[in-house]
C-alpha positions as YAML, in Angstrom:
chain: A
units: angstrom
residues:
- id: 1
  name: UNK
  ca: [-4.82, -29.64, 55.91]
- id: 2
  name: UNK
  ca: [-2.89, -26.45, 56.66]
- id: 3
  name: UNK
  ca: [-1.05, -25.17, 59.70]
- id: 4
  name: UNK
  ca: [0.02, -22.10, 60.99]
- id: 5
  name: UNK
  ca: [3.47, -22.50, 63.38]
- id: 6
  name: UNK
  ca: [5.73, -20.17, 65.52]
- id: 7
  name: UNK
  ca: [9.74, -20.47, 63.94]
- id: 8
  name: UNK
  ca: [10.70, -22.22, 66.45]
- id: 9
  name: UNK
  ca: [8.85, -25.14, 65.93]
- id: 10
  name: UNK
  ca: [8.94, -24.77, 62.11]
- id: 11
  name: UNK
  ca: [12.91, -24.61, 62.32]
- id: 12
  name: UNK
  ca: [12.61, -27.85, 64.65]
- id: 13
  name: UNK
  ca: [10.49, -29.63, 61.86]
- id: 14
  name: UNK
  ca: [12.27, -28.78, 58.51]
- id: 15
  name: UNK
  ca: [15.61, -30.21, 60.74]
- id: 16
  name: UNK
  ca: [13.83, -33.03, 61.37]
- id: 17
  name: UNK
  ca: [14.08, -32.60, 65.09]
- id: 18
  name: UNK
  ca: [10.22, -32.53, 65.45]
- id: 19
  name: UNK
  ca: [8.20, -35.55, 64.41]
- id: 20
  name: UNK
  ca: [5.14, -35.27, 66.41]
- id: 21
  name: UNK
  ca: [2.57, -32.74, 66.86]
- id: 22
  name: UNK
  ca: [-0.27, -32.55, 68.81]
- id: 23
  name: UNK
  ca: [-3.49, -31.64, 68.01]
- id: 24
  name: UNK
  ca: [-7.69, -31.91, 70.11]
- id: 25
  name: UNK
  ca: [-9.25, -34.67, 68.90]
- id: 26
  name: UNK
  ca: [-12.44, -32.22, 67.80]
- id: 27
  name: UNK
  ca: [-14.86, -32.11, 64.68]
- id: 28
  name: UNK
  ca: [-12.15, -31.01, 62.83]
- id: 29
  name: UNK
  ca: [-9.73, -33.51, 62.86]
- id: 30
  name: UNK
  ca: [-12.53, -36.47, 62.83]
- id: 31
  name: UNK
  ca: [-11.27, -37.50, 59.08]
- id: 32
  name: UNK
  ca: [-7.97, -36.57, 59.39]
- id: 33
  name: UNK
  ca: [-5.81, -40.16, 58.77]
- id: 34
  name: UNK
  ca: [-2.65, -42.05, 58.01]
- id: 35
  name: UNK
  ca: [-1.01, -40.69, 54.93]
- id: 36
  name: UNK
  ca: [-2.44, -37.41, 54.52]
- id: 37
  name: UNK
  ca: [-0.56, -34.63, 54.12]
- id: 38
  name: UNK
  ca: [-0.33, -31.50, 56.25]
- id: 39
  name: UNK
  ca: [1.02, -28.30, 54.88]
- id: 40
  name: UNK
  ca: [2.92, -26.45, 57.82]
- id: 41
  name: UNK
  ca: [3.27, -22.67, 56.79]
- id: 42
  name: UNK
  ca: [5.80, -20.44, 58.79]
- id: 43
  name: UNK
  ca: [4.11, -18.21, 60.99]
- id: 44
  name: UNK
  ca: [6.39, -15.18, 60.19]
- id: 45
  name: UNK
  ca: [6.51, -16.12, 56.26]
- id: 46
  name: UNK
  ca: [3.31, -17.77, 54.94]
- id: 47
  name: UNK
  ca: [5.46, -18.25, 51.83]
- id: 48
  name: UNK
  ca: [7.43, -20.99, 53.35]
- id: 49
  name: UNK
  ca: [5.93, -24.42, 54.01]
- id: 50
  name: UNK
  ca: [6.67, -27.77, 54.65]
- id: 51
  name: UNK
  ca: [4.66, -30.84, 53.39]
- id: 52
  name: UNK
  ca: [4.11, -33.68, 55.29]
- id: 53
  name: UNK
  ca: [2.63, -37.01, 55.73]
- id: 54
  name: UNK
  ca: [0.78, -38.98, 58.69]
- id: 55
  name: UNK
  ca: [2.75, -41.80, 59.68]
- id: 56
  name: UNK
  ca: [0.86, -42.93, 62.82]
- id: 57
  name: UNK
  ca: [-1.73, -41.14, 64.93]
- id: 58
  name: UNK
  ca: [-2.29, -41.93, 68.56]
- id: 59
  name: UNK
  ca: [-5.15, -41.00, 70.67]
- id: 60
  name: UNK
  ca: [-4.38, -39.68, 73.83]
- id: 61
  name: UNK
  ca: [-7.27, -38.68, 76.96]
- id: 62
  name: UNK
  ca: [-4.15, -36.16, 78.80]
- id: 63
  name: UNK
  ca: [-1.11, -34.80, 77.81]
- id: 64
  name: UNK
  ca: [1.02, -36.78, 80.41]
- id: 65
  name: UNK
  ca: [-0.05, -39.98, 77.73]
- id: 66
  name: UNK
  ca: [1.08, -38.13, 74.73]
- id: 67
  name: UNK
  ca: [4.50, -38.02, 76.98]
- id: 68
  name: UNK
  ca: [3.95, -41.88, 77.69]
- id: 69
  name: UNK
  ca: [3.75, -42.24, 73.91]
- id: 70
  name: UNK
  ca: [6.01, -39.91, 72.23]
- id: 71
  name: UNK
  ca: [9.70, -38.44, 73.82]
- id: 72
  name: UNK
  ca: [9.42, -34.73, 74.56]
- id: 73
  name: UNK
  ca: [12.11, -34.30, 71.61]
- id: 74
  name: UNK
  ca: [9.99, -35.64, 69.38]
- id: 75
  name: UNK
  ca: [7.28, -33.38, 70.42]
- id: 76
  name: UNK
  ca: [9.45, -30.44, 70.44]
- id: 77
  name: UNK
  ca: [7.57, -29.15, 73.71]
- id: 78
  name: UNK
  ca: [7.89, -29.65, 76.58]
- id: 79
  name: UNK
  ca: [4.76, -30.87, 78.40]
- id: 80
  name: UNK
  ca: [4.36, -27.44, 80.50]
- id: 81
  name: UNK
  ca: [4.50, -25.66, 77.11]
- id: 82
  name: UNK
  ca: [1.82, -27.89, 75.37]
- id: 83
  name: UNK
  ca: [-0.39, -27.39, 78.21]
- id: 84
  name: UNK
  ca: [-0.59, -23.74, 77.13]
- id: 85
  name: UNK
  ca: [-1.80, -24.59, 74.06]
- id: 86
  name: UNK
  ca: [-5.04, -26.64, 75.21]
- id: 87
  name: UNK
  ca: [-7.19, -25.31, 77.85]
- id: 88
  name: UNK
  ca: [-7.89, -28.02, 80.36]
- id: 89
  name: UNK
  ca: [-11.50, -28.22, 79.65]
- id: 90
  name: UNK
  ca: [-10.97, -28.61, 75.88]
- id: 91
  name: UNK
  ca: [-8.92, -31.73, 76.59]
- id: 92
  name: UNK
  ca: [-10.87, -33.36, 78.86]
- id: 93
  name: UNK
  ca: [-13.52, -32.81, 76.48]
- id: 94
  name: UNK
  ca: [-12.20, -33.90, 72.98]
- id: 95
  name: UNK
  ca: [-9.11, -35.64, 73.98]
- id: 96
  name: UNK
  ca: [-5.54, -35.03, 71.47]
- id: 97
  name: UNK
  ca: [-4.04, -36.93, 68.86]
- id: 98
  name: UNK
  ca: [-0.53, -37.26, 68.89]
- id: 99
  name: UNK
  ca: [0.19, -37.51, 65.07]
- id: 100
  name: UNK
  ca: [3.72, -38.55, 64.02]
- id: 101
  name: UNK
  ca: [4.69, -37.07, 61.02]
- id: 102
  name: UNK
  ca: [7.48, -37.78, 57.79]
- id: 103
  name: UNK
  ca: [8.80, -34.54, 56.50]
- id: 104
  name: UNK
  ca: [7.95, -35.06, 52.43]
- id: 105
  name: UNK
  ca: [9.18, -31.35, 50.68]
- id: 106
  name: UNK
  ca: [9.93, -27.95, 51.83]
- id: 107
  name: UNK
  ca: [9.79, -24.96, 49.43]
- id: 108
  name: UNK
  ca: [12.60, -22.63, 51.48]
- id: 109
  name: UNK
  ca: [16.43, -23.13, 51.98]
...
């Protein structure tokens, strides 16, 4: 699976800083498991990635139990900010998953 993320949160994953990230628990992550790998791409560069692998995935019905879960380090948000991501409806509706994440290669210095 690819990923598209702001530099910020890129820069917080290739440092290792970031371990979890958060996704709605919709049709498209329904076979998404422990030990695939995600490709996050650089939303300024496309060029650079990072690969990944699923370590653990935790579902989660709000974002205050993704916080219960996971420190707000880990997640690199903090919960006001991951609450802009999700509308309130889409939550309630799918739910998240909370997917912790290993840092495998990067192809950038």
């Amino acid at each position: 699976m690819d990923i598209r993320l702001n530099d910020k949160l890129f820069e917080k994953i290739s440092t290792g800083s970031k371990t979890v990230e958060v996704f709605l628990n919709d049709e498209q992550m329904k076979h998404f498991g422990v030990g695939d790998t995600l490709a996050i791409h650089r939303e300024s560069n496309d060029d650079d990635y990072i690969l990944t692998s699923v370590w653990s995935i935790k579902k989660c019905r709000t974002i205050d139990e993704v916080y219960q879960k996971f420190p707000a380090a880990a997640i690199g948000l903090t919960s006001t900010e991951l609450a802009q991501s999700y509308s309130t409806e889409a939550i309630k509706r799918h739910g998240l998953l909370a997917i912790k994440i290993r840092l495998l290669k990067s192809n950038f210095n």
